[in-house]
C-alpha positions in Angstrom: 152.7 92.1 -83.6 154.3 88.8 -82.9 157.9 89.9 -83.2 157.0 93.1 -80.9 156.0 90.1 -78.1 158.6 88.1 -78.8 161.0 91.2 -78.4 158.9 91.8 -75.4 159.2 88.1 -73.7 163.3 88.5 -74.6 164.5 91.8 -73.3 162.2 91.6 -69.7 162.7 87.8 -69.3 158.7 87.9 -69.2 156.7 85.3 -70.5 153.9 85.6 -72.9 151.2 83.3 -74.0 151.2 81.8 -77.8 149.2 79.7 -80.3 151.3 77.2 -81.8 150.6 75.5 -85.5 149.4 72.1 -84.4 148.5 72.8 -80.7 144.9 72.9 -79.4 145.6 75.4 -76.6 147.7 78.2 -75.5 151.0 77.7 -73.6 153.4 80.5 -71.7 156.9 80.4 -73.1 159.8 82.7 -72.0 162.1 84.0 -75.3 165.6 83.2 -74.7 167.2 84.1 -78.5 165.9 85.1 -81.3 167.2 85.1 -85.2 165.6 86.3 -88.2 163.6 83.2 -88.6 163.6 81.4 -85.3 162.5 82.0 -81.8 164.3 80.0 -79.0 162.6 79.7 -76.1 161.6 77.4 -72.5 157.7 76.6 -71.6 156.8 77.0 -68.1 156.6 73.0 -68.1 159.8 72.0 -69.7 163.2 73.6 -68.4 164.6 73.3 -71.6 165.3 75.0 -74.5 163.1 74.6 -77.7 163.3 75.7 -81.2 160.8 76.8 -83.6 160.2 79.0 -86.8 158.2 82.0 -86.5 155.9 81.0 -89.3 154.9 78.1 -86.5 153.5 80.9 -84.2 149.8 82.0 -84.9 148.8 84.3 -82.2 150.6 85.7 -79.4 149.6 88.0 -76.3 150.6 89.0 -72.8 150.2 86.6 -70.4 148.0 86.2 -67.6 148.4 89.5 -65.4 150.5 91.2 -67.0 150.0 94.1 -68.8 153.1 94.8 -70.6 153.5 97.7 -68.8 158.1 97.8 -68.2 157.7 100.6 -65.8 156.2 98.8 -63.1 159.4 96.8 -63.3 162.0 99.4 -62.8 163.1 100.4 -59.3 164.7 103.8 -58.8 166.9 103.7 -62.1 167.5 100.1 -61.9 166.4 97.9 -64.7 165.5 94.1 -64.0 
C-alpha cells in the first residue's frame, strides 16, 4: 500500500501524508524519485529534497482533502 501512494504522490505531483520511523506526528511530503529502496521527496516545510528508505516509512495515506480521485484532475483530455 505504501508504494501505491508513493506512486501516487510521484506521477500527480500530489502530496500525501506519512508516518516516519522516529517521528511523533504525521507530515505531507511530495515524491520527487523513487528507486527500488528509496523514496526522494520535499515536506511542505522544507523546499528541499530529502532522502529516505522505504523501510523508514510506517503508514501512509491521502492527504487532507484529497481523495485520490485523478479524474477530478484532468481537463478535457489534458493531464496535469
Amino acid at each position: 500500500m505504501l508504494n501505491r501512494l508513493f506512486q501516487y504522490s510521484l506521477q500527480h505531483n500530489r502530496p500525501i501524508r506519512v508516518w516516519m520511523e522516529g517521528d511523533k506526528k504525521y507530515q505531507n511530503i511530495t515524491v520527487i524519485a523513487l528507486t527500488a529502496e528509496q523514496v526522494s521527496f520535499i515536506t511542505a516545510r522544507k523546499k528541499t529534497p530529502q532522502v529516505k528508505e522505504k523501510s523508514a516509512f510506517l503508514a501512509a495515506s491521502y492527504a487532507r482533502g484529497d481523495d485520490g480521485d485523478t479524474l477530478k484532475y484532468q481537463n478535457e483530455g489534458e493531464y496535469r
